[in-house]
N, C-alpha and C positions, 0 to 999 in steps of 0.2 A: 430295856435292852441297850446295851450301849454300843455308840455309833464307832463307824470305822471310820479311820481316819487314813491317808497317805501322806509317806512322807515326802516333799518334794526340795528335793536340790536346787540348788541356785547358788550362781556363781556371781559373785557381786563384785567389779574394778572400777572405780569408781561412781559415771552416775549411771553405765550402762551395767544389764543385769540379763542375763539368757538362764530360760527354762529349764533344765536337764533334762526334763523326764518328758518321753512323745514328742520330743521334734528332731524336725530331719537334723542332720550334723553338713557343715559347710566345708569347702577346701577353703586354701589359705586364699587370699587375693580375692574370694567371693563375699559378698557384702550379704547380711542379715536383713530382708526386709523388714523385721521387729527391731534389731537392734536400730536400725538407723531410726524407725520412728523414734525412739527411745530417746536418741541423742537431743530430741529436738524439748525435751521435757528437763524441766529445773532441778539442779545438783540437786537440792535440797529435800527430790521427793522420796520417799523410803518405796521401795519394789514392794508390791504385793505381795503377800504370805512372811515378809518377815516383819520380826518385831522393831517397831520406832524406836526405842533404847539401844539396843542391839542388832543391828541392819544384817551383820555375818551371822548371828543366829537363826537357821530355819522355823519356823514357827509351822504347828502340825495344824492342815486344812481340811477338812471335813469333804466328803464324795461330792458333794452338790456345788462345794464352791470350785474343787478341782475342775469339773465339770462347764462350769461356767467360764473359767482362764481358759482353757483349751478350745473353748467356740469365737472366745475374743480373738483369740491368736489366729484360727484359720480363715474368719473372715478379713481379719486384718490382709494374707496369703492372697487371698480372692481378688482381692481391689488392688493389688497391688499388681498382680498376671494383668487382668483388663486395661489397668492404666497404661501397661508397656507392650499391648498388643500390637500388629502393624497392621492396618485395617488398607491403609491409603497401599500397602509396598504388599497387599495379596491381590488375588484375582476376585474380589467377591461382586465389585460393582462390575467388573466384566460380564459375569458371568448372570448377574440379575440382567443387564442390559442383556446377552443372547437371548434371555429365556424370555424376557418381555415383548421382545421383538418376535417371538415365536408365538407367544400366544396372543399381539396384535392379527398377524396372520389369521391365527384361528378364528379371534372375532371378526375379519375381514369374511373369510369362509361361512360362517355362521351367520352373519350379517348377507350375506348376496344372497342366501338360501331366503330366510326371511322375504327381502324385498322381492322374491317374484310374483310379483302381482299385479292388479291393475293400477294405474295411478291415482287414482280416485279412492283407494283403499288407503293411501299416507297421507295420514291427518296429525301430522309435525309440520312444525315451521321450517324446519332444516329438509333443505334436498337430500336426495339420497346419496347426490356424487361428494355433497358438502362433507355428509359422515364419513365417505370414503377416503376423502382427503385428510379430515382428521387422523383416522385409523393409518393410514399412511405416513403421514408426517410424525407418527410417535412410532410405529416400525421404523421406519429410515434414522430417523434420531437413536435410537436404543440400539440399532442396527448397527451402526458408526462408531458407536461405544466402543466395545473390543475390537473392530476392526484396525481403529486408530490407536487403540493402546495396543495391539502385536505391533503395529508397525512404529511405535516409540522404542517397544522393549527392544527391537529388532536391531537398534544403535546399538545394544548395551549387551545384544548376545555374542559369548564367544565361541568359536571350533574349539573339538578339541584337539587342534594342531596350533594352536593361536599363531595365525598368522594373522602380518599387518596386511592392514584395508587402506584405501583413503580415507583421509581426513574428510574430501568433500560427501562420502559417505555418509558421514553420521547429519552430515547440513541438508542430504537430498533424504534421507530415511524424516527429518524434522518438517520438509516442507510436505511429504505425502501421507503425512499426518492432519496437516490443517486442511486439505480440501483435494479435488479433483482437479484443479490445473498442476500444484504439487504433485500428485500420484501420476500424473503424464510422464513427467522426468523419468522415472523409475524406469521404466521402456528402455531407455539409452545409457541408462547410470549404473543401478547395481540388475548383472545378469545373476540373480536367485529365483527360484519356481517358487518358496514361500513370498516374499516379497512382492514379487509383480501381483500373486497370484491376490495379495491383500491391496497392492495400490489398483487391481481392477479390479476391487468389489467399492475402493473408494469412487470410483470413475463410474460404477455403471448405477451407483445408487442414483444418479442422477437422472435415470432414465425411471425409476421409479411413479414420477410421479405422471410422468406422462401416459406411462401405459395403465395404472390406476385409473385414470380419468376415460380411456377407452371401454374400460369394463361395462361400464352403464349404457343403455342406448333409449330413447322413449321413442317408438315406433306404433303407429294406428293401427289396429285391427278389427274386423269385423265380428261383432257377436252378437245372438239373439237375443233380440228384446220383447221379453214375457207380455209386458204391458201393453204391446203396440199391435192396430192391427194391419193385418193386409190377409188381400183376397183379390182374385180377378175373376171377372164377368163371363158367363158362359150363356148358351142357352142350347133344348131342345127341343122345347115349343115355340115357334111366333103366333102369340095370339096379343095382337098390341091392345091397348084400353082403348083407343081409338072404336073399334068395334065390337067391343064386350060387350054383352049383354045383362049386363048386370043393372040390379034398381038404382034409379036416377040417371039411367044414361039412353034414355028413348029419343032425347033430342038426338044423339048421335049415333043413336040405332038407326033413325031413318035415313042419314046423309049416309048409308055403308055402302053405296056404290064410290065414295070417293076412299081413297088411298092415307091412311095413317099420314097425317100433316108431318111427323119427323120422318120418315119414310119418304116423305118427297123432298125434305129438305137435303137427306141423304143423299138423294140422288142429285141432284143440281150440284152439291159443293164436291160429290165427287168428282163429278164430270170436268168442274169447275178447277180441281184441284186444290180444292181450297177447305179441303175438309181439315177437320184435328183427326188425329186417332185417338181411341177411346185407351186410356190410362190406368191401367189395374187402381186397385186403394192401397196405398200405401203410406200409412200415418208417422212411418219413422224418417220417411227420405231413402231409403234401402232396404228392396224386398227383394225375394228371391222366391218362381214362383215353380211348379210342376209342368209337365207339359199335359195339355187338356187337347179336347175335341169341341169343337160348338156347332151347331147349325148356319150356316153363313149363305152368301149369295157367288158363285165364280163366272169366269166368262173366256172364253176363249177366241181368239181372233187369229184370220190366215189371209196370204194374200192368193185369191184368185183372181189376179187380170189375166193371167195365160189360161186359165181352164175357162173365163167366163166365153160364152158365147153373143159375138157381136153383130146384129139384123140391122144394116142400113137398108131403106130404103129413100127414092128420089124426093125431092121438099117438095114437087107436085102431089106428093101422095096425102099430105098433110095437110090439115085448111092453114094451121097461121102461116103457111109461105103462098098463101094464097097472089099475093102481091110482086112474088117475086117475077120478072120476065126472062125468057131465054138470055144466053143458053144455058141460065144456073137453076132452072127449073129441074132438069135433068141431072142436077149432082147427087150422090147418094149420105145425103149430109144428115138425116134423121135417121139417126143410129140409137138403139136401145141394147141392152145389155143382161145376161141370163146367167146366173150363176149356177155352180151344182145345186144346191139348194133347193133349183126353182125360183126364189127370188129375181125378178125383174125389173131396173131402171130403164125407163125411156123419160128423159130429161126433156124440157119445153124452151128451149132459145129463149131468151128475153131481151136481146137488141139483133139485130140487122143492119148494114149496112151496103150497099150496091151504089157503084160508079157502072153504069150503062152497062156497056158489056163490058169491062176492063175487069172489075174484081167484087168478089161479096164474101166479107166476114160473118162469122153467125158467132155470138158467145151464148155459150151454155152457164148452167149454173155452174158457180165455184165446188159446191157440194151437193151432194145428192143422196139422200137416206132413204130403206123405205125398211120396212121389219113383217111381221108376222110371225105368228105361234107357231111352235114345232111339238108333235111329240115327244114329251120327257124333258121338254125344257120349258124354261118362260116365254123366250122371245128368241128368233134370230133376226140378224140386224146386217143387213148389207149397203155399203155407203160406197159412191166414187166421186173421186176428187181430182178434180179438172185444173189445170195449171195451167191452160191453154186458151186462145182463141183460133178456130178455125178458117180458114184463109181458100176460098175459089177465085182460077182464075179460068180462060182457056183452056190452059197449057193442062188442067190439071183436074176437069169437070169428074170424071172416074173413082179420083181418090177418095178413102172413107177416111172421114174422121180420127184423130191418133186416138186409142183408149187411153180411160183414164185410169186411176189405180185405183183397182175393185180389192176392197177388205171386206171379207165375210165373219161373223160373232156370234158368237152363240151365249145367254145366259142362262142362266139356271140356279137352280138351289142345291146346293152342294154342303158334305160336311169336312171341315176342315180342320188337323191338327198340326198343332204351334208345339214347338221345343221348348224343354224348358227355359227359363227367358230374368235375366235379373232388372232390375227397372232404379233409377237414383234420379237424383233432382236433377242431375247434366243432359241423361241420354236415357231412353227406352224405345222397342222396337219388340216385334214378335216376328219372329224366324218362322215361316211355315214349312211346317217337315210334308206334308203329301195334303191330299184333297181328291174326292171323287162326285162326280153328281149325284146328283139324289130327285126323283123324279114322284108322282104319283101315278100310284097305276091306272089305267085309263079306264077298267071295271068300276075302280072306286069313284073316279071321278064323274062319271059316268051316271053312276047310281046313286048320286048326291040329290038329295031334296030340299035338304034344307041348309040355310045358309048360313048357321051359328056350329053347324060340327068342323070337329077336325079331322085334316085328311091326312093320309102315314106318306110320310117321304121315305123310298128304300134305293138302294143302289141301281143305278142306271144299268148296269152291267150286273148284277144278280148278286152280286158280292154281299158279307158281309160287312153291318158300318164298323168304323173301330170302334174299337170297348164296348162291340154288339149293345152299343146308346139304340132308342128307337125315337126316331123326331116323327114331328108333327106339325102342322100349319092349319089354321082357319081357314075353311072355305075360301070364304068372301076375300079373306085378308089375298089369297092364291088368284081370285079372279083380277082383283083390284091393280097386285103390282103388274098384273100382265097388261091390264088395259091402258093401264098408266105409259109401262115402256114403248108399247107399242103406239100411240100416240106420239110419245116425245119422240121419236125416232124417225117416223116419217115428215120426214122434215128435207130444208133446201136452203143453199144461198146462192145469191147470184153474184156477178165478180164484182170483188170490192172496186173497179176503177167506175162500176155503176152507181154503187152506193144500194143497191133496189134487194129485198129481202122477199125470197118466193118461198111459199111453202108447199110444197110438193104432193102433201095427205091428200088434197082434193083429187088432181091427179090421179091419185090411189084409191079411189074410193072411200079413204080413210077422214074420219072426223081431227082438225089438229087440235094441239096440246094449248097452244098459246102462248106456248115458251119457244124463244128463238134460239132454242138448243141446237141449232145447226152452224153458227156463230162461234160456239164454243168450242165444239168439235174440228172448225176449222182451226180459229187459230191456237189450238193446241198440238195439231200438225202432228198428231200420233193418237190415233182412236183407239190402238189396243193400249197404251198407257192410260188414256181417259177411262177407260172402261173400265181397267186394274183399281185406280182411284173408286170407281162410285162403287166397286165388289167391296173394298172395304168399308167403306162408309156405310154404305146397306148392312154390313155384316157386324158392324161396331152397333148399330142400330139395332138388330135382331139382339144381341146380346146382352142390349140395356130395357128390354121391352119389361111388360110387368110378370111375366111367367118366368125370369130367368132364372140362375141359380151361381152358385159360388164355389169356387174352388180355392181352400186356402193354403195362405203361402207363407213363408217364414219372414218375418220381420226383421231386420238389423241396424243394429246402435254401434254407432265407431267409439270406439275407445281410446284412449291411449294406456298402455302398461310397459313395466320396467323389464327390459330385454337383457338378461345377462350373459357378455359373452365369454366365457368360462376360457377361452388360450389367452387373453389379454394378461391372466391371473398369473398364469403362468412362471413366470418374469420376476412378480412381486416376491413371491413363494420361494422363488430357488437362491435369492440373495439374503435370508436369513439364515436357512441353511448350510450355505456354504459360509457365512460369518460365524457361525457356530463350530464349522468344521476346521476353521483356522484356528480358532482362541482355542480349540483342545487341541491342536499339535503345535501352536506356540508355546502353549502351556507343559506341553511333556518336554521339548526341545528345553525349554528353561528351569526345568524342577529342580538342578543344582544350583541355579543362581542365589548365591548369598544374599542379595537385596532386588527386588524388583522394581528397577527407577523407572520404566514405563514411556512415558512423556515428558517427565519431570524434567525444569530444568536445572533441578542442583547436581547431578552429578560433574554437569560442566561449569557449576560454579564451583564445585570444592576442588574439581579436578585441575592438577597441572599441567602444562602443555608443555614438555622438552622438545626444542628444532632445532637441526643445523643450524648455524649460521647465516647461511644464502638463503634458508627458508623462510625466514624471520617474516612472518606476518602482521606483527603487532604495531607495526608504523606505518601500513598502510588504510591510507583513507579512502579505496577506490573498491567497493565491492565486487565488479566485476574482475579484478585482478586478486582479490581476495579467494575468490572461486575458483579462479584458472591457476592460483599458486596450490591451494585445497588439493584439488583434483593428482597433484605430483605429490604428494604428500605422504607418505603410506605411517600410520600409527598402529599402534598396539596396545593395549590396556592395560595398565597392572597395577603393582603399590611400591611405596618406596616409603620405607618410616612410618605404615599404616594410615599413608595417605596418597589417596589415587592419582596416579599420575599414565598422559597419553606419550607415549616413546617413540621418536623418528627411526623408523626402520631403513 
């Protein structure tokens, strides 16, 4: 088959040679980018497709080679567009920079979601604020991009009224390009709403990083800790190991007339004030517990000196004033004292004094306790405390004794509920929300035989207990604290200027304790506060016994985690935005501009500067007169000869 061939024209003048056939055609004055590579090639080379003998004779080329010329030619085309592109005189680095700057933003956005967490969860070397800065400092950079190049372009835009401007214009439009003391000027220089509006996004980028850095915050919080525990101590039985009955414990089966040895220690450090309170468990340093009820001990105190009843009779009626002689025989100085109760002091003088007939002091005891069991309670406890010594003379044989100040108390077994209650290594306390007694019934106690059961404690007042809980006590354990208080209680002191310590139980018929717990009671100088003390140390006691039980509570671990505070963002966010909303009406304002000089500063190197005469700038070496001559200045832009020149208006 034989091939087709085309025939191709060519115009040959010398050493330069153009293709006829498929290419564009030129006007005159427009240069061939083929021809010219041409020129650059030796006279002596013969053009493709004709013959070496004869250069003017066309020579016929076959589809494939035509083919081949016509790809050479148009990438020749291709490199030569690219090479004469204007890459630096368009908007494309602006416009990377808005965009980069917007989607720093977003990795900021995306990054604070990430980091909320606990701090113990970021296991990088880098802080969280350090990436923030990062992220920050390539938005403000990228940011400043087109914001500084509108405000370059902004020398080189014209109205289209082209009117002259100052000259110091285009020098103050130069300086609020390079930075935030530059873009100040603007303020007082050029009144435009584009312009300011670009030299205060230069101004307030500065504020950027500072509000960046408020975003972050690492603040403690409390949360539960799985691992950890805590629990606090409760009870509704007292039946302490002290008098169990259990194998191996016979030796201390037989000593059960005496009282639970921590039970008595209870009571001394309460009296004493000198107890601890008893400490929920709390293995993390911060629990947090419910509010419970437990079995406990209460007490309550009143003051009866005006209800008690006062029986002086004369110190003849008595043997120790046996000694005494007229006429203080006759005085009614033995005075005893009756509460509601029943409870009755009659106190024993323990010094005397008499000058003949002139005068006779008596001192009584300092203090004076005596107690006895009540129904429905432990024990009540009436004490009077003498501040005094009493003074006869003559004048005055009639008068009775001043009373002293009679407090009457009641204890008992009562059930007692606590609020809920948080506990830390600084402070703990339990808030008691109400409490009622609790008694045994006197059928039951009554009809006790034996010494190892337990007896039901129920409301004094018939009530139900809370959380209808049902307590209970050990016999023995119920006879023991009674005998116990009631011992310590009948008690005395006599005045400290004696030094002499009287105990009062014999008196009473009462067997004493041993313990000079009337010592303590004095100088604690508030028997209902002592009393309050030993309710809870008895009741911290009942709760640690061995029948107790547990009420658990939440455990908590302080943390620290990443707080983000989402208005600081705010700020960062809206200055990219509005940098993006200027480079697009910079950019439609300047879409006729012939060249986009931006920053650059050739246009005022190629450009000419025509001025009056008096204006004359150019031999001055004193910048600030350079500025102040500017500012009068008014120019206009144009061309003269195809070269730019600024014109004194």
């Amino acid at each position: 088959m034989e091939s087709e061939y085309h025939s191709l024209n060519y115009t040959h003048d010398s050493d330069n040679y153009i293709i006829g056939r498929n290419l564009p055609e030129y006007s005159t004055g427009e240069a061939d980018p083929i021809q010219q590579n041409s020129q650059s090639r030796p006279t002596s080379a013969t053009p493709p497709g004709f013959s070496p003998k004869n250069p003017d004779q066309p020579i016929r080329l076959s589809a494939e080679e035509s083919q081949t010329t016509l790809a050479q030619q148009e990438k020749k085309r291709t490199c030569w567009s690219l090479k004469n592109s204007d890459i630096s005189g368009s908007w494309i680095w602006e416009i990377l920079g808005a965009i980069f700057s917007v989607v720093c933003i977003g990795l900021l956005v995306g990054f604070l979601f990430y980091v909320n967490m606990t701090y113990a969860k970021w296991q990088y070397s880098i802080s969280p604020n350090s990436v923030i800065s990062v992220i920050s400092a390539f938005a403000k950079a990228s940011m400043l991009i087109p914001v500084t190049a509108c405000l370059g372009q902004l020398k080189w835009s014209r109205d289209s009224e082209q009117r002259p401007r100052p000259l110091f214009h285009i020098h103050a439009l130069d300086q609020a390009s390079r930075g935030p003391w530059g873009a100040l000027g603007i303020f007082w220089t050029i009144k435009s709403g584009l312009t300011m509006a670009a030299a205060a996004l230069v101004i307030l980028s500065v504020g950027i990083d500072p509000f960046m850095q408020q975003i972050l915050t690492f603040p403690s919080r409390k949360v539960l800790a799985g691992n950890e525990t805590a629990y606090i101590q409760t009870a509704e039985n007292y039946q302490p190991a002290w008098s169990d009955d259990e194998p191996g414990t016979s030796i201390i089966s037989e000593q059960s007339s005496l009282l639970d040895p921590k039970m008595q220690v209870a009571v001394l450090t309460g009296l004493a004030k000198t107890n601890t309170p008893l400490r929920p468990i709390c293995s993390s340093g911060s629990c947090r517990y419910p509010e419970f009820s437990t079995l406990g001990i209460c007490s309550g105190c009143e003051d009866v000196t005006e209800l008690a009843l006062q029986t002086c009779t004369p110190f003849i009626d008595h043997p120790n004033y046996s000694a005494l002689v007229d006429p203080f025989t006759e005085a009614p100085g033995n005075c005893s004292y009756k509460a509601p109760s029943g409870l009755e002091i009659t106190p024993i003088s323990i010094a005397a004094n008499m000058y003949v007939d002139e005068f006779l002091d008596i001192w009584c005891p300092s203090l004076s306790s005596v107690s006895k069991e009540v129904d429905g309670q432990l024990l009540t406890v009436l004490t009077a405390r003498y501040n005094h010594q009493s003074t006869w003379t003559p004048k005055n044989l009639s008068a009775f004794e001043p009373k002293p100040i009679l407090t009457q108390c009641s204890i008992s077994f009562c059930e007692k509920e606590f609020a809920s209650s948080h506990v830390s290594t600084e402070s703990y306390s339990l808030k008691l929300v109400r409490s009622q007694n609790l008694k045994v019934p006197e059928a039951e106690l009554e009809a006790s035989t034996s010494r190892r059961i337990t007896l039901d404690l129920i409301p004094v007042d018939g009530a139900k207990t809370f959380d209808n809980a049902s307590y209970r006590v050990e016999f023995d354990t119920h006879s023991n604290i009674r005998a116990y208080l009631r011992a310590l209680f009948n008690t005395g002191l006599s005045s400290p200027d004696h030094d002499i310590f009287l105990d009062t139980s014999e008196a009473n018929g009462e067997s004493s304790s041993g313990v000079g717990i009337a010592a303590i009671l004095y100088s604690n100088n508030n028997i209902s506060d002592s009393l309050q003390h030993m309710d809870e140390s008895m009741t911290d006691t009942i709760r640690t016994n061995s029948s107790n039980t547990r009420v658990g509570g939440d455990a908590y671990r302080t943390e620290t985690y990443v707080k983000v505070h989402w208005p600081w963002i705010i700020f960062p966010i809206a200055l990219p935005f509005f940098a993006t909303i200027l480079l697009v009406v910079v950019v439609l304002e300047n879409r006729d501009q012939d060249v986009l000089w931006k920053s650059s500063v050739f246009p005022l190197l190629m450009s000419e500067l025509k001025l009056v005469e008096e204006h004359d700038i150019s031999y001055l070496r004193n910048l600030d007169q350079v500025e102040t001559l500017s500012k009068k200045i008014k120019v206009r832009q144009g061309e003269e000869n195809g070269s730019s020149v600024l014109n004194e208006y």
